[in-house]
RODO-2510 file (C-alpha; in nm, 4 decimals, decimal comma):
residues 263
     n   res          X          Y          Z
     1     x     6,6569     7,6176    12,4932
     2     x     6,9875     7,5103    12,6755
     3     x     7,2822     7,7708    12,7215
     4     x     7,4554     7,5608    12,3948
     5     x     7,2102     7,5799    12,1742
     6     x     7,1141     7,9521    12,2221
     7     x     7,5142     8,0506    12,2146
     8     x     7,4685     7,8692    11,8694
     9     x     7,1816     8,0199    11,7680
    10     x     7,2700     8,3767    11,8671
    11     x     7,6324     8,3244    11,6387
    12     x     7,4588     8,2082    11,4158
    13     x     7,2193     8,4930    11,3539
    14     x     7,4823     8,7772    11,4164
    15     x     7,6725     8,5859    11,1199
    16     x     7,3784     8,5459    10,8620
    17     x     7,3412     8,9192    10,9960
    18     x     7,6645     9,0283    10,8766
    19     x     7,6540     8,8589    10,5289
    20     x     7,3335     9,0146    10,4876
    21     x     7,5438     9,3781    10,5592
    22     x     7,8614     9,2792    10,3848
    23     x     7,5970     9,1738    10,1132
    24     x     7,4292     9,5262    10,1175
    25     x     7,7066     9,7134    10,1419
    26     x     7,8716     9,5048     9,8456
    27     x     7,5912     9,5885     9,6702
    28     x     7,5600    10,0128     9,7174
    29     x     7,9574     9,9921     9,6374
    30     x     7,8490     9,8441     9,3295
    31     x     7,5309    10,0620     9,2226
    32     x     7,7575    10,3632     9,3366
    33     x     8,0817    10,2591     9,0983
    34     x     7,8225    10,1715     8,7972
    35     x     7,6586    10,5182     8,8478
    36     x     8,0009    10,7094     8,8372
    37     x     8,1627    10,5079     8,5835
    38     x     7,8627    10,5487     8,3470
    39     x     7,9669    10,6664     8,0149
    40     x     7,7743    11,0067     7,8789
    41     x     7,6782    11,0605     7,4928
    42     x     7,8605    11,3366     7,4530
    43     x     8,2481    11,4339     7,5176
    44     x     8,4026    11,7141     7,5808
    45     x     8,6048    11,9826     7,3843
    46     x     8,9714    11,8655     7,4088
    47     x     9,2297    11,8808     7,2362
    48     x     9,6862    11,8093     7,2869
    49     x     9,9040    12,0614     7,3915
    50     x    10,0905    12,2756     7,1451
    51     x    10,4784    12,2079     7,1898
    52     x    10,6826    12,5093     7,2871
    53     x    10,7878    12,5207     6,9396
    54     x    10,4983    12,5193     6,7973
    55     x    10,3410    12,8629     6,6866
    56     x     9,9909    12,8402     6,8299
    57     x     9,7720    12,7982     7,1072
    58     x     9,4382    12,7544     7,2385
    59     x     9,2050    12,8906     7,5507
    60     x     9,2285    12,6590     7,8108
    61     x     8,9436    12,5741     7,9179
    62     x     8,8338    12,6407     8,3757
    63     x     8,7775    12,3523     8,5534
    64     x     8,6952    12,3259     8,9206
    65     x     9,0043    12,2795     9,1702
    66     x     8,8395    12,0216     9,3190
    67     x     8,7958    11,8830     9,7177
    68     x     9,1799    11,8424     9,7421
    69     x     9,3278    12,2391     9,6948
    70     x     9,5972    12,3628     9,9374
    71     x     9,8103    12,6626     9,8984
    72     x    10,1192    12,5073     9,7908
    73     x    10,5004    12,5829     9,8682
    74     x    10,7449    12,8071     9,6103
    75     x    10,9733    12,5123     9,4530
    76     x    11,0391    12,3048     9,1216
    77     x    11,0775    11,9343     9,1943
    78     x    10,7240    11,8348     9,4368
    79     x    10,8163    11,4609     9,4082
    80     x    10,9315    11,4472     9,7843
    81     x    10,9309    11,0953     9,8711
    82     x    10,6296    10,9679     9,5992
    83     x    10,7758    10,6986     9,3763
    84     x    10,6767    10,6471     9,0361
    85     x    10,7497    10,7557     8,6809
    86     x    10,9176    11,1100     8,6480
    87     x    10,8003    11,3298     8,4744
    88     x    11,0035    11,6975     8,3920
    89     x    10,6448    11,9760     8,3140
    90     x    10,6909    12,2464     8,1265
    91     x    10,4857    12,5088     8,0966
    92     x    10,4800    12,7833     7,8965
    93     x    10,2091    13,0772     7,9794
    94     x    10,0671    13,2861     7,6684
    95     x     9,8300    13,5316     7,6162
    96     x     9,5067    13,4138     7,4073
    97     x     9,4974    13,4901     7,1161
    98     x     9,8049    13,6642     7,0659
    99     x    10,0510    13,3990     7,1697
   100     x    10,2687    13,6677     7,3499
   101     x    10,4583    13,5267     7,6128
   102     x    10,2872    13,6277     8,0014
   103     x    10,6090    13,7115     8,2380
   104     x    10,6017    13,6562     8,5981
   105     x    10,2904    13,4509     8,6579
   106     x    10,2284    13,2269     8,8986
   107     x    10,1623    12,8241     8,7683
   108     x    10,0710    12,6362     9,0812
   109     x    10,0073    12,2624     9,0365
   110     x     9,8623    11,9640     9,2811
   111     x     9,8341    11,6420     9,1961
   112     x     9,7817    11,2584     9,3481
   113     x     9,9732    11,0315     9,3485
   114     x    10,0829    10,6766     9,1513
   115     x     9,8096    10,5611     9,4456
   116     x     9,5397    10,7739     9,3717
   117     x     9,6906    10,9710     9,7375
   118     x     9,6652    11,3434     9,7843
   119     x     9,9086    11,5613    10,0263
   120     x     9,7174    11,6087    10,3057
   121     x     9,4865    11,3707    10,3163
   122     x     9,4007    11,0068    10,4214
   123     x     9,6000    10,7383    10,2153
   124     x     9,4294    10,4546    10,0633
   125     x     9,0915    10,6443     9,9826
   126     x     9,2127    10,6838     9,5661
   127     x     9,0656    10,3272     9,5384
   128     x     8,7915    10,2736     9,7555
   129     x     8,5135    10,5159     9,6299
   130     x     8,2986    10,4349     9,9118
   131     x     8,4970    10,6045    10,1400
   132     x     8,5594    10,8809     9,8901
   133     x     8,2075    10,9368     9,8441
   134     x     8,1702    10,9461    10,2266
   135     x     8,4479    11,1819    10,2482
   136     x     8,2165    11,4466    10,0328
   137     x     7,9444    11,3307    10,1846
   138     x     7,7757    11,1957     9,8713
   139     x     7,8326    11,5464     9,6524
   140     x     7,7599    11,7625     9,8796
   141     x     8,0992    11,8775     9,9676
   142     x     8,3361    12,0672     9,7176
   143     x     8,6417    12,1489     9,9502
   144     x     8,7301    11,8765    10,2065
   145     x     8,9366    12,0035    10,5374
   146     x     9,2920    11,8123    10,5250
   147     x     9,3937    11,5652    10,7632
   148     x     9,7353    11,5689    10,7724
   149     x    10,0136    11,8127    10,7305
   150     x    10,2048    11,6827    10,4206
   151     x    10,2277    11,8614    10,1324
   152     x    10,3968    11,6180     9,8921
   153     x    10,3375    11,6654     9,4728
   154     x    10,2423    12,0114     9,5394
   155     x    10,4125    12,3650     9,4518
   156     x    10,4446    12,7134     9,2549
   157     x    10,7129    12,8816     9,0189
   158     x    10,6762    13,1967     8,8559
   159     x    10,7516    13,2567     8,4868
   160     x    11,0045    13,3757     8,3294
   161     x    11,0806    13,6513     8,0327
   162     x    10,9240    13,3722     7,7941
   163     x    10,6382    13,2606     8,0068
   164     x    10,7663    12,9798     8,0862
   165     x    10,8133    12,7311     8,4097
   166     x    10,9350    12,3959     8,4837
   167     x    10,8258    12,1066     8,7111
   168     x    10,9798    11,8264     8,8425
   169     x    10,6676    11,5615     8,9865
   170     x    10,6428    11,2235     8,8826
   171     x    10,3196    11,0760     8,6424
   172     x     9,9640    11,0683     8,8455
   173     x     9,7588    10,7566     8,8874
   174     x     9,3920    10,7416     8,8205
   175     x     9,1077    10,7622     9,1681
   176     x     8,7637    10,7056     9,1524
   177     x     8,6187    10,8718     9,0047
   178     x     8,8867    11,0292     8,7799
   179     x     9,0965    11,0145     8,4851
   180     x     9,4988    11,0840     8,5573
   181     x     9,5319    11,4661     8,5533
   182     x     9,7211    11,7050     8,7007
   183     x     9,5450    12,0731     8,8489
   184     x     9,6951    12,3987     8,7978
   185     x     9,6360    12,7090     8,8870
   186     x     9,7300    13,0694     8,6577
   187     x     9,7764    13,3704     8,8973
   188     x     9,8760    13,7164     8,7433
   189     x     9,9060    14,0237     8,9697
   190     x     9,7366    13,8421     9,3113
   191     x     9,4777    13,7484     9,1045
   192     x     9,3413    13,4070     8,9991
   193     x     9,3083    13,4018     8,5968
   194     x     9,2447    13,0297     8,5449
   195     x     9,2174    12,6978     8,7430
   196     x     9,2232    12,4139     8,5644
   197     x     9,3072    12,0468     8,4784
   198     x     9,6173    11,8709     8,2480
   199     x     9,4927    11,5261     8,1326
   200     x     9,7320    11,2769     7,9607
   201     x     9,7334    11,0551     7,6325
   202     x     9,5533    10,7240     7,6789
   203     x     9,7733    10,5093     7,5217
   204     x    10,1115    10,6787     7,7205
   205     x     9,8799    10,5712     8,0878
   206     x     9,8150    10,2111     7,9417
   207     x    10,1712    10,1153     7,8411
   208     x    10,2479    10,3009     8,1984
   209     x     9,9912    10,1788     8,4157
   210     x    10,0488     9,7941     8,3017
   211     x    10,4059     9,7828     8,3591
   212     x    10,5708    10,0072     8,5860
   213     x    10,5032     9,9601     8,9484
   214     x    10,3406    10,0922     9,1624
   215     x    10,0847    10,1710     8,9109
   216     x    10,0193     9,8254     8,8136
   217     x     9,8646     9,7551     9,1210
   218     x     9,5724     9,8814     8,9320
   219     x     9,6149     9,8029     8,5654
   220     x     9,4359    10,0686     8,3099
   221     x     9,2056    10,3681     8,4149
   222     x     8,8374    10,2494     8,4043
   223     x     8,7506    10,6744     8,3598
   224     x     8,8250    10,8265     8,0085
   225     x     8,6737    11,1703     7,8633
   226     x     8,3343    11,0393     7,8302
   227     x     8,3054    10,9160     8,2021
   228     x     8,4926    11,1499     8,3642
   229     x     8,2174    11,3660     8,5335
   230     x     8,4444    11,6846     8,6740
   231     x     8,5052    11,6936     8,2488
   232     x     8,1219    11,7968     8,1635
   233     x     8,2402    12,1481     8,2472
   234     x     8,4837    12,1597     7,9643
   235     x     8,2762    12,4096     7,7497
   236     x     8,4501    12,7303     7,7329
   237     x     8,8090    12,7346     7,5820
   238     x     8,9536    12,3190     7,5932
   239     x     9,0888    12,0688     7,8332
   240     x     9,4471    12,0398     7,7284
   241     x     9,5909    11,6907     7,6571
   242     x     9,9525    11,5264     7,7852
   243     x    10,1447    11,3578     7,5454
   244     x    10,4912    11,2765     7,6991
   245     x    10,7978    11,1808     7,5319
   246     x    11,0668    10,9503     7,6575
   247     x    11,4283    11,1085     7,7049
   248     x    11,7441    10,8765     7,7233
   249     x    11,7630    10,8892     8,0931
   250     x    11,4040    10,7745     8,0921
   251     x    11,2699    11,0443     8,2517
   252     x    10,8957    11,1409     8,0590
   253     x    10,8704    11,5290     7,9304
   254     x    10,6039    11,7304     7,8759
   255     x    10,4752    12,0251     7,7502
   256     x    10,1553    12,2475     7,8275
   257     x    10,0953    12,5629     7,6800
   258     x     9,8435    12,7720     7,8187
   259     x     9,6569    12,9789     7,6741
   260     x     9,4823    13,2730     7,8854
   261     x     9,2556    13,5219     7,8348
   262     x     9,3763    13,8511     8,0149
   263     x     9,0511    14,0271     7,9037
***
Protein backbone atom coordinates (compact mmCIF):
# COMPACT_ATOMS: atom_id res chain seq x y z
CA UNK A 1 0.00 0.00 0.00
CA UNK A 2 1.68 3.43 -0.91
CA UNK A 3 2.54 6.04 1.94
CA UNK A 4 -0.98 7.99 0.56
CA UNK A 5 -3.16 5.51 0.77
CA UNK A 6 -2.16 4.11 4.24
CA UNK A 7 -2.05 7.96 5.70
CA UNK A 8 -5.73 7.69 4.37
CA UNK A 9 -6.54 4.65 5.64
CA UNK A 10 -5.04 5.10 9.11
CA UNK A 11 -7.34 8.74 9.37
CA UNK A 12 -9.73 7.14 8.34
CA UNK A 13 -9.95 4.41 10.93
CA UNK A 14 -8.90 6.68 13.95
CA UNK A 15 -12.09 8.77 12.74
CA UNK A 16 -14.73 5.88 12.36
CA UNK A 17 -12.87 5.07 15.79
CA UNK A 18 -13.86 8.13 17.42
CA UNK A 19 -17.55 8.21 16.25
CA UNK A 20 -17.76 4.83 17.45
CA UNK A 21 -16.50 6.48 21.17
CA UNK A 22 -18.34 9.74 20.84
CA UNK A 23 -21.21 7.22 19.88
CA UNK A 24 -20.67 5.12 23.13
CA UNK A 25 -20.13 7.65 25.27
CA UNK A 26 -23.35 9.52 23.85
CA UNK A 27 -24.99 6.61 24.58
CA UNK A 28 -23.91 5.79 28.64
CA UNK A 29 -24.70 9.75 29.04
CA UNK A 30 -27.97 8.83 27.90
CA UNK A 31 -28.74 5.40 29.81
CA UNK A 32 -27.15 7.29 32.88
CA UNK A 33 -29.63 10.61 32.60
CA UNK A 34 -32.76 8.12 31.86
CA UNK A 35 -31.77 6.08 34.99
CA UNK A 36 -31.57 9.24 37.30
CA UNK A 37 -34.36 11.07 35.88
CA UNK A 38 -36.67 8.02 36.26
CA UNK A 39 -39.77 8.88 38.03
CA UNK A 40 -40.64 6.54 41.33
CA UNK A 41 -44.39 5.49 42.30
CA UNK A 42 -44.37 6.96 45.29
CA UNK A 43 -43.56 10.69 46.63
CA UNK A 44 -42.51 11.89 49.47
CA UNK A 45 -44.05 13.55 52.64
CA UNK A 46 -43.94 17.33 51.90
CA UNK A 47 -45.60 19.86 52.62
CA UNK A 48 -45.16 24.48 52.40
CA UNK A 49 -43.75 26.35 54.99
CA UNK A 50 -45.86 27.92 57.68
CA UNK A 51 -45.48 31.85 57.42
CA UNK A 52 -44.06 33.52 60.49
CA UNK A 53 -47.47 34.52 61.23
CA UNK A 54 -48.91 31.63 61.07
CA UNK A 55 -49.52 29.64 64.42
CA UNK A 56 -48.17 26.21 63.56
CA UNK A 57 -45.50 24.11 62.48
CA UNK A 58 -44.30 20.86 61.45
CA UNK A 59 -41.03 18.41 62.05
CA UNK A 60 -38.79 18.95 59.43
CA UNK A 61 -37.88 16.24 58.09
CA UNK A 62 -33.26 15.11 57.95
CA UNK A 63 -31.93 14.92 54.79
CA UNK A 64 -28.34 14.16 53.90
CA UNK A 65 -25.91 17.31 53.46
CA UNK A 66 -24.83 16.00 50.51
CA UNK A 67 -21.09 15.77 48.51
CA UNK A 68 -20.87 19.64 48.55
CA UNK A 69 -20.75 20.62 52.69
CA UNK A 70 -18.15 23.16 53.89
CA UNK A 71 -18.08 24.91 57.15
CA UNK A 72 -19.34 28.15 56.15
CA UNK A 73 -18.43 31.85 57.25
CA UNK A 74 -20.64 33.98 60.12
CA UNK A 75 -22.60 36.59 57.74
CA UNK A 76 -26.17 37.47 56.26
CA UNK A 77 -25.99 38.31 52.56
CA UNK A 78 -23.76 34.95 50.80
CA UNK A 79 -24.58 36.31 47.28
CA UNK A 80 -20.87 37.51 46.75
CA UNK A 81 -20.52 37.94 43.16
CA UNK A 82 -23.42 35.08 41.94
CA UNK A 83 -26.00 36.84 39.80
CA UNK A 84 -29.45 35.89 39.66
CA UNK A 85 -32.80 36.45 41.33
CA UNK A 86 -32.60 37.68 45.07
CA UNK A 87 -34.01 36.23 47.33
CA UNK A 88 -34.28 37.79 51.31
CA UNK A 89 -34.68 33.89 53.72
CA UNK A 90 -36.14 34.00 56.70
CA UNK A 91 -36.07 31.64 59.07
CA UNK A 92 -37.65 31.23 62.05
CA UNK A 93 -36.43 28.19 64.48
CA UNK A 94 -39.22 26.50 66.81
CA UNK A 95 -39.40 23.84 69.01
CA UNK A 96 -41.67 20.76 67.76
CA UNK A 97 -44.44 20.54 68.92
CA UNK A 98 -44.65 23.38 71.08
CA UNK A 99 -43.99 26.15 68.62
CA UNK A 100 -41.80 28.00 71.27
CA UNK A 101 -39.38 30.08 69.73
CA UNK A 102 -35.41 28.29 69.95
CA UNK A 103 -32.92 31.41 70.83
CA UNK A 104 -29.43 31.43 69.75
CA UNK A 105 -29.17 28.60 67.27
CA UNK A 106 -27.12 28.28 64.65
CA UNK A 107 -29.00 28.10 60.80
CA UNK A 108 -26.18 27.45 58.39
CA UNK A 109 -27.17 27.27 54.71
CA UNK A 110 -25.19 26.22 51.24
CA UNK A 111 -26.51 26.33 48.17
CA UNK A 112 -25.56 26.29 44.12
CA UNK A 113 -25.87 28.47 42.13
CA UNK A 114 -28.33 29.97 39.06
CA UNK A 115 -25.61 27.42 37.17
CA UNK A 116 -26.05 24.48 39.03
CA UNK A 117 -22.13 25.77 40.62
CA UNK A 118 -21.13 25.07 44.18
CA UNK A 119 -18.40 27.24 46.27
CA UNK A 120 -15.59 25.31 46.09
CA UNK A 121 -15.85 23.31 43.46
CA UNK A 122 -15.34 22.91 39.63
CA UNK A 123 -17.75 25.20 37.54
CA UNK A 124 -19.68 23.84 34.76
CA UNK A 125 -20.24 20.24 36.33
CA UNK A 126 -24.29 21.36 37.47
CA UNK A 127 -25.09 20.34 33.83
CA UNK A 128 -23.05 17.70 32.65
CA UNK A 129 -23.96 14.63 34.87
CA UNK A 130 -21.31 12.62 33.41
CA UNK A 131 -18.79 14.41 34.98
CA UNK A 132 -20.86 14.67 38.14
CA UNK A 133 -21.26 11.10 38.32
CA UNK A 134 -17.47 10.75 37.81
CA UNK A 135 -16.89 13.22 40.44
CA UNK A 136 -18.65 10.59 43.07
CA UNK A 137 -17.34 8.04 41.38
CA UNK A 138 -20.66 6.50 40.30
CA UNK A 139 -22.31 6.62 44.13
CA UNK A 140 -19.75 5.65 45.83
CA UNK A 141 -18.69 8.89 47.25
CA UNK A 142 -20.86 10.99 49.76
CA UNK A 143 -18.42 13.94 50.60
CA UNK A 144 -16.27 15.17 47.66
CA UNK A 145 -12.79 17.10 48.68
CA UNK A 146 -13.16 20.86 47.26
CA UNK A 147 -11.15 22.19 44.61
CA UNK A 148 -11.02 25.58 45.05
CA UNK A 149 -11.06 28.04 47.84
CA UNK A 150 -14.30 30.07 47.25
CA UNK A 151 -16.89 30.05 49.45
CA UNK A 152 -19.60 32.00 47.61
CA UNK A 153 -23.69 31.32 48.62
CA UNK A 154 -22.54 29.96 51.80
CA UNK A 155 -22.88 31.21 55.61
CA UNK A 156 -24.32 31.08 59.35
CA UNK A 157 -26.38 33.52 61.67
CA UNK A 158 -27.54 32.76 64.96
CA UNK A 159 -31.10 33.40 66.17
CA UNK A 160 -32.46 35.75 67.88
CA UNK A 161 -34.99 36.14 71.11
CA UNK A 162 -37.77 34.91 68.52
CA UNK A 163 -35.85 32.22 66.77
CA UNK A 164 -35.46 33.85 64.05
CA UNK A 165 -32.62 34.64 61.20
CA UNK A 166 -32.36 36.27 57.95
CA UNK A 167 -30.54 35.56 54.65
CA UNK A 168 -29.63 37.44 51.89
CA UNK A 169 -28.62 34.68 48.70
CA UNK A 170 -30.14 34.84 45.50
CA UNK A 171 -32.76 31.79 44.01
CA UNK A 172 -30.79 28.28 43.21
CA UNK A 173 -30.85 26.63 39.83
CA UNK A 174 -31.57 23.00 39.34
CA UNK A 175 -28.12 20.19 38.69
CA UNK A 176 -28.39 16.84 37.73
CA UNK A 177 -29.62 15.19 39.40
CA UNK A 178 -31.60 17.63 41.60
CA UNK A 179 -34.51 19.71 42.14
CA UNK A 180 -33.66 23.62 43.21
CA UNK A 181 -33.15 23.49 47.01
CA UNK A 182 -31.33 25.08 49.37
CA UNK A 183 -29.34 22.90 52.55
CA UNK A 184 -29.36 23.99 56.01
CA UNK A 185 -28.03 23.03 58.85
CA UNK A 186 -29.77 23.50 62.84
CA UNK A 187 -26.96 23.62 65.51
CA UNK A 188 -27.97 24.17 69.25
CA UNK A 189 -25.29 24.11 71.97
CA UNK A 190 -22.19 22.68 69.49
CA UNK A 191 -24.39 20.21 68.55
CA UNK A 192 -25.94 19.26 65.19
CA UNK A 193 -29.93 18.91 65.68
CA UNK A 194 -30.99 18.72 62.02
CA UNK A 195 -29.51 18.88 58.44
CA UNK A 196 -31.69 19.26 55.92
CA UNK A 197 -33.07 20.54 52.54
CA UNK A 198 -35.57 23.81 51.53
CA UNK A 199 -37.23 22.98 48.16
CA UNK A 200 -39.27 25.65 46.25
CA UNK A 201 -42.83 25.90 44.55
CA UNK A 202 -42.87 24.53 41.01
CA UNK A 203 -44.72 26.96 39.40
CA UNK A 204 -42.48 30.12 41.19
CA UNK A 205 -39.02 27.99 39.32
CA UNK A 206 -40.99 27.77 35.92
CA UNK A 207 -42.09 31.42 35.56
CA UNK A 208 -38.28 31.98 36.96
CA UNK A 209 -36.33 29.60 35.13
CA UNK A 210 -38.01 30.63 31.59
CA UNK A 211 -37.43 34.20 31.83
CA UNK A 212 -34.84 35.58 33.90
CA UNK A 213 -31.33 35.00 32.83
CA UNK A 214 -29.04 33.24 33.62
CA UNK A 215 -31.44 30.58 34.45
CA UNK A 216 -32.91 30.35 31.12
CA UNK A 217 -29.98 28.93 29.79
CA UNK A 218 -31.69 25.85 30.95
CA UNK A 219 -35.43 26.34 30.76
CA UNK A 220 -37.59 24.22 33.52
CA UNK A 221 -36.14 21.57 36.03
CA UNK A 222 -36.45 18.06 34.43
CA UNK A 223 -36.28 16.68 38.56
CA UNK A 224 -39.53 17.20 40.65
CA UNK A 225 -40.48 15.27 44.05
CA UNK A 226 -41.03 12.06 42.40
CA UNK A 227 -37.53 11.95 40.62
CA UNK A 228 -35.57 13.54 42.91
CA UNK A 229 -33.61 10.56 44.45
CA UNK A 230 -31.73 12.44 47.65
CA UNK A 231 -35.92 12.99 48.43
CA UNK A 232 -36.65 9.05 49.10
CA UNK A 233 -35.30 9.80 52.57
CA UNK A 234 -38.06 12.18 53.39
CA UNK A 235 -39.84 9.80 55.90
CA UNK A 236 -39.53 11.13 59.29
CA UNK A 237 -40.98 14.68 59.99
CA UNK A 238 -41.46 16.62 56.07
CA UNK A 239 -39.44 18.29 53.43
CA UNK A 240 -40.48 21.87 53.73
CA UNK A 241 -41.68 23.72 50.58
CA UNK A 242 -40.62 27.52 49.23
CA UNK A 243 -43.22 29.61 48.15
CA UNK A 244 -41.79 33.16 47.55
CA UNK A 245 -43.55 36.31 47.23
CA UNK A 246 -42.62 39.27 45.11
CA UNK A 247 -41.89 42.67 47.04
CA UNK A 248 -42.02 46.09 45.12
CA UNK A 249 -38.34 46.29 44.73
CA UNK A 250 -38.54 42.87 43.17
CA UNK A 251 -36.59 41.22 45.42
CA UNK A 252 -38.39 37.37 46.20
CA UNK A 253 -39.10 36.64 50.16
CA UNK A 254 -39.37 33.74 51.89
CA UNK A 255 -40.20 32.09 54.81
CA UNK A 256 -39.14 28.65 56.49
CA UNK A 257 -40.15 27.66 59.73
CA UNK A 258 -38.49 24.92 61.28
CA UNK A 259 -39.64 22.80 63.29
CA UNK A 260 -37.14 20.73 65.66
CA UNK A 261 -37.30 18.17 67.90
CA UNK A 262 -35.03 18.98 71.02
CA UNK A 263 -35.91 15.53 72.51
Amino acid sequence: MKRSKRRKFILGSLSTLGIVGLSAWLGKVKILTWMVRKERDSEPNMTFSPNSDEDICVLSSPISEGPYYLKSPLRSDIREERIGKTLNLKFEVVDYPSCNPIENAVVEIWQCDAHGNYGGYPEGIGHNIWETAKLLEFGKKEHIDPTTEKIFLRGFQETDLEGKAEFTTIVPGWYDPRVPHIHFKIIIDNEVHLTSELYFDEEFCNQLFTSMSPYNQYGKSPYNFKNDGSLVNVTEGKGLILKPAEEQNEIAVAYAKIGVNLT
